[in-house]
MILOFI-650723 format. One record per residue (C-alpha): residue in three letters; z negated, x, y negated. Coordinates in Angstrom, 1 decimal. Each point is the difference from the previous one (the first is absolute). Example, Ala and Ser with C-alpha at 12.3 -4.5 7.8 and 13.67 -1.06 7.14 Angstrom:
2
+------+--------+--------+--------+
: resn :     c3 :     c1 :     c2 :
+------+--------+--------+--------+
:  ALA :   -7.8 :   12.3 :    4.5 :
:  SER :    0.7 :    1.4 :   -3.4 :
+------+--------+--------+--------+
This chain:
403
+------+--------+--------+--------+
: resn :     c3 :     c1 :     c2 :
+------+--------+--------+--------+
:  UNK :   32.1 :  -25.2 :   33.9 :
:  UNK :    3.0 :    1.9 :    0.1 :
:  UNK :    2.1 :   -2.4 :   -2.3 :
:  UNK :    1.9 :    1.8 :   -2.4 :
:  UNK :   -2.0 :    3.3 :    0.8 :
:  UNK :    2.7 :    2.8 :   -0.1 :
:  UNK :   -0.5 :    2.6 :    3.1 :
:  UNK :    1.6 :    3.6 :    0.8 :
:  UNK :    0.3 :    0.2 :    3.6 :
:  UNK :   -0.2 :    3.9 :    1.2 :
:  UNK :    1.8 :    0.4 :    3.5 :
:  UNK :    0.0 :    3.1 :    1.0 :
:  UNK :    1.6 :    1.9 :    3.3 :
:  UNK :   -2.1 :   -1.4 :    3.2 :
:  UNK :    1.2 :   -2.0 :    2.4 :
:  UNK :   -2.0 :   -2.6 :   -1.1 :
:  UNK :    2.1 :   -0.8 :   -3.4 :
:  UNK :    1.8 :   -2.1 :    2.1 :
:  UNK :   -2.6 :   -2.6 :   -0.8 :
:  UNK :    0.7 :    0.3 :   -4.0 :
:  UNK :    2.6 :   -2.4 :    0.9 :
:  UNK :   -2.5 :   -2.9 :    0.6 :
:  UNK :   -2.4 :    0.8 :   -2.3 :
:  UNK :    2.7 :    0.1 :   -2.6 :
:  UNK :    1.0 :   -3.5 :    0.7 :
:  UNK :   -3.8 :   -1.2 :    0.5 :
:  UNK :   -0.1 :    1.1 :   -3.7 :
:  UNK :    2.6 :   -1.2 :   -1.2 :
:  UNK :   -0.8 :   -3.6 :    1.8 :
:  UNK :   -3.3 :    0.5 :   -1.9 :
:  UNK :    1.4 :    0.0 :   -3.5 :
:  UNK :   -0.8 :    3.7 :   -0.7 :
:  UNK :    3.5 :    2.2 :   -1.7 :
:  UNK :    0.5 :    2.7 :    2.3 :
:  UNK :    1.5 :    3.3 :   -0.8 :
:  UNK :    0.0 :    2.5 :    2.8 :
:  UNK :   -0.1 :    4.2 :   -0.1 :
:  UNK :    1.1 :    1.6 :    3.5 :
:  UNK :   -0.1 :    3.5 :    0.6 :
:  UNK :    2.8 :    1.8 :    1.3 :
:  UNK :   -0.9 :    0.2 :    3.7 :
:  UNK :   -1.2 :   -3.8 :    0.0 :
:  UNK :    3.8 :   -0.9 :   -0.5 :
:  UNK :    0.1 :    1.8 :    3.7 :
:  UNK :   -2.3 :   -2.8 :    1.3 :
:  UNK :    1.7 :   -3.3 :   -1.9 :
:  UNK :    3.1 :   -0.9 :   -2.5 :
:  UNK :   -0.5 :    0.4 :   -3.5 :
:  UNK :    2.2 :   -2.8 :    0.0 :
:  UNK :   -1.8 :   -2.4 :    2.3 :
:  UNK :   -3.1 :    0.3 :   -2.3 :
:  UNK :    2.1 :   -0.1 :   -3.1 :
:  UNK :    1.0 :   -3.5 :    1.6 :
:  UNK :   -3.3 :   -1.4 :    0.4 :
:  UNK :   -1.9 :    1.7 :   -3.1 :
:  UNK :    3.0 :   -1.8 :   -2.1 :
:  UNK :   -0.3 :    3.2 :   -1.6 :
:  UNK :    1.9 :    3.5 :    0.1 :
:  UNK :   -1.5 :    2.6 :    2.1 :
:  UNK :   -1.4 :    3.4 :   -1.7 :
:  UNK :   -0.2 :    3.1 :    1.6 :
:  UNK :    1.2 :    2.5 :   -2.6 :
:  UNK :   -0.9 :    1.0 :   -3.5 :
:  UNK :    3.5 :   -0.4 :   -1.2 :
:  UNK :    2.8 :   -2.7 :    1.2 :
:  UNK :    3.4 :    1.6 :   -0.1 :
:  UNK :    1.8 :   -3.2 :    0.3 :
:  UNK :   -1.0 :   -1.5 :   -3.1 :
:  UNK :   -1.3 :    3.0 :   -1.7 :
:  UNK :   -3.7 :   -1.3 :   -0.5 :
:  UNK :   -3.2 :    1.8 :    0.5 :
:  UNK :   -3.2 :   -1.7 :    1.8 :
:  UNK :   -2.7 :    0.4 :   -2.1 :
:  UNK :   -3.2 :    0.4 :    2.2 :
:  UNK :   -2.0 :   -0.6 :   -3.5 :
:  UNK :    1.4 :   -2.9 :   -0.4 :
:  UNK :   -0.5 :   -1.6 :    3.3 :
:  UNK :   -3.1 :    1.4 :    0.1 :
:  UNK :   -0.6 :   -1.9 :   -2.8 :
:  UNK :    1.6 :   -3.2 :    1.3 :
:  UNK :   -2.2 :   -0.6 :    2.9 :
:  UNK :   -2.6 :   -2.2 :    1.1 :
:  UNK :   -0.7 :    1.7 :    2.9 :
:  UNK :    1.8 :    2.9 :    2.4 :
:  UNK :    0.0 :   -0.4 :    3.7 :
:  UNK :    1.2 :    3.1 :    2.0 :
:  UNK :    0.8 :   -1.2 :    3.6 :
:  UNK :    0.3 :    1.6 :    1.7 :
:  UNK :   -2.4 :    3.5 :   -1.5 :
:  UNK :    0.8 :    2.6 :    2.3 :
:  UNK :   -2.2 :    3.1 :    0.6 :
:  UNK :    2.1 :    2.0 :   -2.2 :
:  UNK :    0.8 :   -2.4 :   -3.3 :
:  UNK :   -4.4 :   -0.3 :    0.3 :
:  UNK :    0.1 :    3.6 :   -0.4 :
:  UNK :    1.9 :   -0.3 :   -2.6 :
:  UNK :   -1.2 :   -2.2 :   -2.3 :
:  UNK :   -3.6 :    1.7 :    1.1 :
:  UNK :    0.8 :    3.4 :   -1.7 :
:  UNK :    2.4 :   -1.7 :   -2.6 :
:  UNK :    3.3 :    1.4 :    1.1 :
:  UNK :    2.9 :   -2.0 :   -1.8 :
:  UNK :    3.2 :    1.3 :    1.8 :
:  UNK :    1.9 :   -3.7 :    0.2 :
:  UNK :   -0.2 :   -3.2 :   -1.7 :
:  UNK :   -2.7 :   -1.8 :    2.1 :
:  UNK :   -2.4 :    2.8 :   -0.8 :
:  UNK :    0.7 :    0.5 :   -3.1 :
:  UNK :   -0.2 :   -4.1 :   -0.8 :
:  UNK :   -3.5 :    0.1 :    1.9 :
:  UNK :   -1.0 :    2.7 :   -2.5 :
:  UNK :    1.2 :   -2.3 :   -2.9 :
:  UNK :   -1.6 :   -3.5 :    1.1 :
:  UNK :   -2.4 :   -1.4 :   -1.9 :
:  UNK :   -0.2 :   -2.9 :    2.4 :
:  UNK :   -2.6 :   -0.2 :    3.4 :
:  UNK :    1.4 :    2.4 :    2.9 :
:  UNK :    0.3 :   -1.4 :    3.9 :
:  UNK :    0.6 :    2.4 :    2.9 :
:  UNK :    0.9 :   -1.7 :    3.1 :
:  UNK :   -0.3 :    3.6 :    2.4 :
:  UNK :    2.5 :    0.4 :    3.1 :
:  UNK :   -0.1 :    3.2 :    2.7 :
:  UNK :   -1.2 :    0.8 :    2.9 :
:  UNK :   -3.3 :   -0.1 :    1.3 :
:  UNK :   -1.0 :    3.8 :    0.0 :
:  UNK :    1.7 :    0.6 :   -3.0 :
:  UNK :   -1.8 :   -3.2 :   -1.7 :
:  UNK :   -3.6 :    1.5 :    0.8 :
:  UNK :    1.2 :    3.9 :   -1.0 :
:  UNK :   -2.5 :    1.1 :   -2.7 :
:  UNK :    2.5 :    0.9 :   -2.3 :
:  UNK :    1.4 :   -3.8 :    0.1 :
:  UNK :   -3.6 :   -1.1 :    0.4 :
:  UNK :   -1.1 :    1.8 :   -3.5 :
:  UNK :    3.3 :   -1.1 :   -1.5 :
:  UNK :   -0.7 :   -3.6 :    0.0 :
:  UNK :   -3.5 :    0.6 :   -0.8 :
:  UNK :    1.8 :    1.9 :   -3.3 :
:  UNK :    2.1 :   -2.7 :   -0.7 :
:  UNK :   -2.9 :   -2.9 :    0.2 :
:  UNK :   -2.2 :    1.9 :   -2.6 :
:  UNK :    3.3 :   -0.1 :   -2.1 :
:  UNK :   -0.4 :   -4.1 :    0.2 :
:  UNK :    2.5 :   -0.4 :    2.0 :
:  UNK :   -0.5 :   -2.5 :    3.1 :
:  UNK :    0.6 :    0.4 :    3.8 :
:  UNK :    1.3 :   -2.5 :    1.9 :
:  UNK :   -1.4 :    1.3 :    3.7 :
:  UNK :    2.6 :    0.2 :    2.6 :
:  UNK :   -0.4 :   -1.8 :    3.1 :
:  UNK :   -0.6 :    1.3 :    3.9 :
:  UNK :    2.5 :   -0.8 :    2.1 :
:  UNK :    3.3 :    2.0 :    2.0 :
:  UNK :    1.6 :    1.9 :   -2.2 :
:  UNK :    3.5 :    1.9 :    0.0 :
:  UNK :   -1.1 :    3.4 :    1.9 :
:  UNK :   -1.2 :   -2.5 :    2.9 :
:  UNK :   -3.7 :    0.7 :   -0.9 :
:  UNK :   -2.3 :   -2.6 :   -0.1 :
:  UNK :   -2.6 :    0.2 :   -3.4 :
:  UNK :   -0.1 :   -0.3 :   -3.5 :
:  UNK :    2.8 :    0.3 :   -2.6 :
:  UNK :    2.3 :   -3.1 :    0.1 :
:  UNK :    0.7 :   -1.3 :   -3.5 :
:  UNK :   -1.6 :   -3.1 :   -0.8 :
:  UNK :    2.1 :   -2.6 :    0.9 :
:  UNK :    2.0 :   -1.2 :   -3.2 :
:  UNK :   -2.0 :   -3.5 :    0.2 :
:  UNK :   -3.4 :    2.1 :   -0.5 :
:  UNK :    1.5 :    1.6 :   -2.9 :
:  UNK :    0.6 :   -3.1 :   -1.9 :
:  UNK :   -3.4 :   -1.5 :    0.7 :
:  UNK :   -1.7 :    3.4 :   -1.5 :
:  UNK :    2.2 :    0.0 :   -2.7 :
:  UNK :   -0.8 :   -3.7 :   -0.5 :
:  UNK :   -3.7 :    0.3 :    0.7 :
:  UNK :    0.0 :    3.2 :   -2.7 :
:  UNK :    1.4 :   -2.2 :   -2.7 :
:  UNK :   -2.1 :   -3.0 :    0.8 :
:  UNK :   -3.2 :    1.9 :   -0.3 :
:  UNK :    1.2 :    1.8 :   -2.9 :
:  UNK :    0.6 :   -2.3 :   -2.5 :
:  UNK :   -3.9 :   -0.7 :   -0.4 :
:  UNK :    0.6 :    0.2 :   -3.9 :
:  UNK :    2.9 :   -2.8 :    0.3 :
:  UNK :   -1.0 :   -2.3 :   -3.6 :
:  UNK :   -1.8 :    2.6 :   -1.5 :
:  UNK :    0.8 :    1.4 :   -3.4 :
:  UNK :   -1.2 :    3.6 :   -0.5 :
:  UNK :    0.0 :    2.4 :   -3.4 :
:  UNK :    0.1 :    3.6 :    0.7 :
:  UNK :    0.3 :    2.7 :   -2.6 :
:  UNK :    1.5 :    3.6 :    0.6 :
:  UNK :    1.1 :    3.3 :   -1.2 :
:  UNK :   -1.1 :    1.7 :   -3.2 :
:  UNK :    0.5 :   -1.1 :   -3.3 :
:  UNK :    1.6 :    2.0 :   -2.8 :
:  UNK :   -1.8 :    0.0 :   -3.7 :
:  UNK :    2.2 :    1.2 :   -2.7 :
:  UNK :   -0.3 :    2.7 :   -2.1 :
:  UNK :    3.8 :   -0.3 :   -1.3 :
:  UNK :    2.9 :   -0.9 :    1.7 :
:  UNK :    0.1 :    3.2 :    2.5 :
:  UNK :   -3.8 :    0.8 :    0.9 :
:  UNK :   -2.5 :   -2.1 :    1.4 :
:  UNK :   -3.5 :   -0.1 :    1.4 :
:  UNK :   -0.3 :   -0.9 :    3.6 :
:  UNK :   -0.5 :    0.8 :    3.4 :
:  UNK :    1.6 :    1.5 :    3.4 :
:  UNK :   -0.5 :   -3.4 :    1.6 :
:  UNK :    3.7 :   -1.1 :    2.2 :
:  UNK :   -1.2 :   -3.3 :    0.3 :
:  UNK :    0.2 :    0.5 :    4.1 :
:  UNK :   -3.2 :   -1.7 :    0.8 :
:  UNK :    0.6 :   -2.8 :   -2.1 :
:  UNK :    3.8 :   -0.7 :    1.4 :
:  UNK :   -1.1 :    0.9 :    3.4 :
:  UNK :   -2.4 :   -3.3 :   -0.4 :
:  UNK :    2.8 :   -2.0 :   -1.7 :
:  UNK :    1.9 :    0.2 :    3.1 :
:  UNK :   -2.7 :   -0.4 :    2.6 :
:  UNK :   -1.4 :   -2.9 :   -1.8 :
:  UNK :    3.6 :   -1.6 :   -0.8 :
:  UNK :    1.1 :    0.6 :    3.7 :
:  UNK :   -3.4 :   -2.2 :    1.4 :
:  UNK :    1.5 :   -2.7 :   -2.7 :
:  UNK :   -1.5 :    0.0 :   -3.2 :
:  UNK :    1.8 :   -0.4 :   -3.0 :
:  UNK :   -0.7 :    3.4 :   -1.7 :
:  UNK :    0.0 :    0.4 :   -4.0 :
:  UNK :    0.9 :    4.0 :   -0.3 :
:  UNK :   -1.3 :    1.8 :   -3.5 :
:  UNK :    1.4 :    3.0 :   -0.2 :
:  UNK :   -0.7 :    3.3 :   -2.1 :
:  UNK :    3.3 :    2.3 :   -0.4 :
:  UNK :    0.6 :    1.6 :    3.7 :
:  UNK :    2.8 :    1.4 :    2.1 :
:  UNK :   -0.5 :   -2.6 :    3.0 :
:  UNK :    1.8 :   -3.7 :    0.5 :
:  UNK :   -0.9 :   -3.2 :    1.6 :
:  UNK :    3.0 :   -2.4 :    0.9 :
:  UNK :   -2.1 :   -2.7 :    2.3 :
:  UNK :    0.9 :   -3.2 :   -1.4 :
:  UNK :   -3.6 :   -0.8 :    0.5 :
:  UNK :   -1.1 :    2.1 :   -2.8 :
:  UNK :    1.0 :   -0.6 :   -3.5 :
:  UNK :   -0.4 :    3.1 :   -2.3 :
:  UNK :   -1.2 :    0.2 :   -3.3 :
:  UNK :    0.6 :    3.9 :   -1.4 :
:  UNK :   -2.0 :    1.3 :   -2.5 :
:  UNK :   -1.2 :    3.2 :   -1.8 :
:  UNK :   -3.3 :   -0.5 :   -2.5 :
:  UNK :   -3.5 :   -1.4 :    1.1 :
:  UNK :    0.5 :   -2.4 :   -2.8 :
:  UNK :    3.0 :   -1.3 :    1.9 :
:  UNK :   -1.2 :    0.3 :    3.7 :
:  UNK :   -3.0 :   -2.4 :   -1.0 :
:  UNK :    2.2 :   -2.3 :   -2.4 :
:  UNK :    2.0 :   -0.3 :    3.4 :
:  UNK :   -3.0 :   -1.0 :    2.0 :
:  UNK :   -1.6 :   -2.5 :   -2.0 :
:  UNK :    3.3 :   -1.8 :   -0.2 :
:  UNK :   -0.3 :   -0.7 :    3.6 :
:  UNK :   -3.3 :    0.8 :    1.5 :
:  UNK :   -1.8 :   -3.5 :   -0.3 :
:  UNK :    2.8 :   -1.1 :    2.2 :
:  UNK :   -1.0 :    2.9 :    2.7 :
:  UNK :   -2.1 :   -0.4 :    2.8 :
:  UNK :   -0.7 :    3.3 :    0.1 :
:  UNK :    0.9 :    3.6 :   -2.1 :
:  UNK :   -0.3 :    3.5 :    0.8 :
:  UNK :   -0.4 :    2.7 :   -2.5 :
:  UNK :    1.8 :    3.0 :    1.4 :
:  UNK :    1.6 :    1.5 :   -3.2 :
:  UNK :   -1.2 :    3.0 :   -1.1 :
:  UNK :   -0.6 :   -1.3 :   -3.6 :
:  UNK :    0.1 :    2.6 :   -2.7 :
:  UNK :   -4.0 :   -0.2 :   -1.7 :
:  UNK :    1.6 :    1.1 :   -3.3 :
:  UNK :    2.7 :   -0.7 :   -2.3 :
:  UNK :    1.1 :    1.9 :   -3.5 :
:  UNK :   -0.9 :   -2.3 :   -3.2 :
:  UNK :    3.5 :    0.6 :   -1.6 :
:  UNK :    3.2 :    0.5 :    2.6 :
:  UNK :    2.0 :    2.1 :   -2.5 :
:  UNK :    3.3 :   -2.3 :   -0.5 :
:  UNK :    1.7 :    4.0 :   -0.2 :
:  UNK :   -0.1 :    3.0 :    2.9 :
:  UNK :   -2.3 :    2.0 :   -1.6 :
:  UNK :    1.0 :    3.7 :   -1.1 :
:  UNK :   -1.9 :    2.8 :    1.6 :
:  UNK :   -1.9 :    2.2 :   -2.9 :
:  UNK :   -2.3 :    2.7 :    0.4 :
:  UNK :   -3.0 :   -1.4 :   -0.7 :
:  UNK :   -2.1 :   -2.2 :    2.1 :
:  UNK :    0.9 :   -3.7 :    0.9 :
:  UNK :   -2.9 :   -2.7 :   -0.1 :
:  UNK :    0.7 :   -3.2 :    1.6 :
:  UNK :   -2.6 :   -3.1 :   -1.0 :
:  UNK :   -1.0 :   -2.1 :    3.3 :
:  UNK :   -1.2 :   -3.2 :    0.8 :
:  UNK :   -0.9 :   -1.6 :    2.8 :
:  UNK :    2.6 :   -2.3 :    2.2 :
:  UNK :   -0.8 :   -3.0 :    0.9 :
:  UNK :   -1.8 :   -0.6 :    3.1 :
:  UNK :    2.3 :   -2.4 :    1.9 :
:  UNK :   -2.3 :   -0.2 :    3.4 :
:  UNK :   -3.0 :   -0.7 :   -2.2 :
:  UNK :    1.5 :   -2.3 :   -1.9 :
:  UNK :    1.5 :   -2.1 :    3.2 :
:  UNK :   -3.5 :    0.3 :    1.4 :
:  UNK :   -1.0 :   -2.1 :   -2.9 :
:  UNK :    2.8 :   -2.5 :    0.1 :
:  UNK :    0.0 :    0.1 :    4.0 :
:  UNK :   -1.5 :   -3.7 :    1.3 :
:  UNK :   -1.9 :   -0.4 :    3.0 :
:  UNK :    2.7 :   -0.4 :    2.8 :
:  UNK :    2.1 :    2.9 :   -1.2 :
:  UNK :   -0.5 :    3.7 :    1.8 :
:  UNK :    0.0 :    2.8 :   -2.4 :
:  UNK :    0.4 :    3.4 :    1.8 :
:  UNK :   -0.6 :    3.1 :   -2.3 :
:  UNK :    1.1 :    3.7 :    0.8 :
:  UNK :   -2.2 :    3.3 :   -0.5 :
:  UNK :    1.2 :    3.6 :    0.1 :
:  UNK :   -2.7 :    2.5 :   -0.2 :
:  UNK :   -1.2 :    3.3 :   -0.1 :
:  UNK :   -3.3 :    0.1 :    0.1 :
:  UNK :   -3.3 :   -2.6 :    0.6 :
:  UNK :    2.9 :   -1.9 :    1.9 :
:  UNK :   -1.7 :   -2.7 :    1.3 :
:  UNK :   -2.6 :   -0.5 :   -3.4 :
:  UNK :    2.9 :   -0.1 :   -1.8 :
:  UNK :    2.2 :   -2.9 :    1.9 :
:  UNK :   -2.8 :   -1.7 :    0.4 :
:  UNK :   -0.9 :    0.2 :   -3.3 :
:  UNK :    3.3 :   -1.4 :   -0.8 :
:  UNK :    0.2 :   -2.6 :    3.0 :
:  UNK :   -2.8 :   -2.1 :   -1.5 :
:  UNK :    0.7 :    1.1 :   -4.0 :
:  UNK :    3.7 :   -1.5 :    0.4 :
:  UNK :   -0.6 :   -3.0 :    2.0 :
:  UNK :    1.8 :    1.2 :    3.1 :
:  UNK :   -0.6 :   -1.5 :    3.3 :
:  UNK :    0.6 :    3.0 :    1.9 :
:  UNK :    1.6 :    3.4 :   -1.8 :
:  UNK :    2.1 :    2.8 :    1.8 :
:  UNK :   -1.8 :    3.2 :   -0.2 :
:  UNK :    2.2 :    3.5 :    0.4 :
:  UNK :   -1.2 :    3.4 :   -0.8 :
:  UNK :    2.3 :    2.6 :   -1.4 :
:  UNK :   -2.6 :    2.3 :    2.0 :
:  UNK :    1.6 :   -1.3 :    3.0 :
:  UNK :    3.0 :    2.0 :    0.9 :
:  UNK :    3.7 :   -2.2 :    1.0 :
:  UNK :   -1.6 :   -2.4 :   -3.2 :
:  UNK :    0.4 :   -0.9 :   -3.2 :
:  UNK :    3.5 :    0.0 :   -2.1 :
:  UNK :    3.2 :    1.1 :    1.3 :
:  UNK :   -0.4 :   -0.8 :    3.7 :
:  UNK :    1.0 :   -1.8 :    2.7 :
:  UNK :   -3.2 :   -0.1 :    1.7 :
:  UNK :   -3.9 :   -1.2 :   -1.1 :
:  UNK :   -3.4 :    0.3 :    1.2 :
:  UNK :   -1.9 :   -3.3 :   -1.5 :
:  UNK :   -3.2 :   -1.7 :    0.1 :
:  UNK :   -0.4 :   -3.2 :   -0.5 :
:  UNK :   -3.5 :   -1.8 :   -1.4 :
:  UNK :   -0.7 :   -3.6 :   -0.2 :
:  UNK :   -1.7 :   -1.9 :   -2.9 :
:  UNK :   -3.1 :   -0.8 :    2.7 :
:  UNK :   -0.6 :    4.1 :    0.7 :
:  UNK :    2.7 :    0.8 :    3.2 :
:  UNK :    1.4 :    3.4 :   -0.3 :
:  UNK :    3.1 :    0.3 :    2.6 :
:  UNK :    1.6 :    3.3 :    0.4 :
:  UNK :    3.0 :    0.5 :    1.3 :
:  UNK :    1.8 :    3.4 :    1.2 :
:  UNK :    3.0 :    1.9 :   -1.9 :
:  UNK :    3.4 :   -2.3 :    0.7 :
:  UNK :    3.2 :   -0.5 :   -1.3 :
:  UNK :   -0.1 :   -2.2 :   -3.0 :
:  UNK :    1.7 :   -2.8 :    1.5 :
:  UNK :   -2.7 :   -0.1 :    2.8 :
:  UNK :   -2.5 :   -0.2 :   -2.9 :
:  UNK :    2.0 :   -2.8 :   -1.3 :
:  UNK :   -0.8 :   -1.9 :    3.0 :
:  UNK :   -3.2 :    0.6 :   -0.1 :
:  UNK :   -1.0 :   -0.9 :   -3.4 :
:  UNK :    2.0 :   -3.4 :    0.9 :
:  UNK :   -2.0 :   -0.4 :    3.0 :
:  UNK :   -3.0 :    0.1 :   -2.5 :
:  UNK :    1.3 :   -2.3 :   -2.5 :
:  UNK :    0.5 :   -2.9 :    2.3 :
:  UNK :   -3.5 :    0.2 :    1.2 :
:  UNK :   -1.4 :   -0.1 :   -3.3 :
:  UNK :    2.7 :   -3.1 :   -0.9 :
:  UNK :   -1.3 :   -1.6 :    2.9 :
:  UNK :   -3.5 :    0.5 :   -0.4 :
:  UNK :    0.6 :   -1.6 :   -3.7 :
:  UNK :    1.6 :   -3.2 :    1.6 :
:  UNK :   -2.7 :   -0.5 :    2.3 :
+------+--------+--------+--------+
């Protein structure tokens, strides 16, 4: 499972990082392309050079390389990963990352990956169970990221407990185990809409929305990650997508966005309707920027087309369609309402009552209702949490179709 997968190993300054050296080459002999961050201190505890040797890659530790004059872009590893493994985590890089400090390049990559997060954990056994190290990794977990627990055993002070890191075998099982489980949507082909859409009045002004397409490219990444081949339809937004796993189609109208979809959704297996479609459009885009005057401006509207109605009629009986309500009042009437006047199977409800959701944030607070009557709530997360459990969802209601 780790074929080809591309992995930035974190070693930080414990005395465990001595072990990075094996789990490098069990990598390596694995298939995965290694590249490896160390912090300054970890170079105290093993040669940059002996894990440049087995990576087959050069060792980064600082933001800029004098010798050759390049910079190490933490974006772009972040965005080149499959997966980072930091191993081991001490006590203080956890702290770190908890509270989102970014003072070297492994914190600031961790800050940048898009990718899964593992923390192998290495101390001592009393500072292991302190509370402040205790509510640390409890932080970090709710962030998504995954712990890899530490085994009991002698450790360096001479105590005898809990805090070992993992041993470098056990790290390439979970990483192996994590990839096997999630690629549950390997051979499915999935639709998923996002971001507003922009209806012109002339070249410069436009109707739309503040929608940054977040949800939907959060979900586009969780569901592309698990394996499915992921058809992206994207309104005009300030976020990117480069998993090869996803193939973009940008767009601005409704009249496009839905042109867009029917061209591939009787191919899907399933679609999800997270763009924030516009519900109106000018009759006549001026083909000129229109001059400002003193008197009033009228504007003629007419109604956009509806694209998730219009898939619920074209949807056939194996394909999921998965439909997305924002509301402000009579929340659940309304979604329901629209679960079962759409054709969804399930719909995504989120109230902009609800505060941490709606447009322009990183978290959500959803609710999700099925086609037979479930209501599921979930609490206020981070919208890549939400990502994950929206997918969760999905693959039920896939299953349940193909049984």
């Amino acid at each position: 499972m780790l074929l080809n997968k591309n992995i930035i190993l974190g070693v930080t300054g414990g005395i465990a990082a001595y072990k990075a050296a094996h789990l490098t080459r069990l990598f390596v002999k694995k298939g995965a392309h290694v590249k490896i961050i160390m912090t300054p201190l970890a170079k105290e505890f093993i040669t940059p050079l002996t894990l440049a040797t087995l990576s087959k890659n050069p060792i980064l530790v600082d933001f800029y390389n004098p010798e050759n004059g390049d910079w190490n872009s933490h974006v772009d590893l972040g965005l080149w990963a499959d997966a980072m493994v930091v191993a081991p985590a001490t006590a203080n890089t956890m702290a770190k990352m908890a509270h989102g400090v970014a003072d070297n390049l492994l914190l600031t990559t961790y800050l940048s990956a898009r990718c899964p997060v593992f923390l192998a954990p290495a101390m001592d056994l009393d500072m292991y169970r302190h509370p402040a190290t205790v509510q640390n990794m409890s932080k970090l977990q709710s962030f998504g990221n995954f712990l890899i627990e530490p085994e009991t055993g002698e450790l360096a002070s001479g105590l005898v407990g809990k805090g070992r890191m993992a041993e470098p075998e056990a790290i390439v099982a979970y990483l192996e185990n994590y990839f096997n489980a999630h690629q549950d949507f390997s051979g499915k082909k999935v639709l998923i809409t996002a971001g507003p859409t922009h209806e012109m009045i002339d070249p410069v002004r436009f109707i739309g929305n503040n929608s940054s397409g977040k949800m939907g490219y959060a979900l586009a990444e969780e569901l592309a990650n698990r394996g499915a081949v992921v058809t992206l339809v994207s309104g005009p937004v300030a976020i990117e997508t480069q998993h090869p796993n996803i193939q973009l189609i940008p767009v601005v109208s409704a009249k496009q966005m839905l042109e867009a979809c029917q061209q591939v959704f009787q191919k899907q297996d399933a679609a999800l309707m997270v763009a924030a479609v516009a519900d109106y459009t000018p009759a006549q885009a001026e083909g000129q920027k229109i001059k400002k005057k003193t008197e009033n401006l009228t504007l003629e509207l007419v109604p956009t087309p509806d694209i998730a109605a219009t898939l619920g009629i074209q949807k056939k009986d194996m394909q999921v369609l998965v439909g997305f309500a924002l509301e402000s009042d009579q929340e659940m009437a309304h979604a329901t309402e629209k679960l079962h006047k759409k054709n969804f199977d399930f719909i995504v409800l989120n109230s902009l009552n609800d505060a941490g959701s709606g447009f322009q944030t990183d978290t959500n607070k959803i609710t999700l209702i099925t086609r037979n009557g479930q209501i599921k709530p979930f609490e206020l997360k981070l919208k890549t949490q939400v990502a994950k459990d929206i997918a969760d969802e999905l693959f039920q209601t896939i299953q349940q179709k193909n049984t």
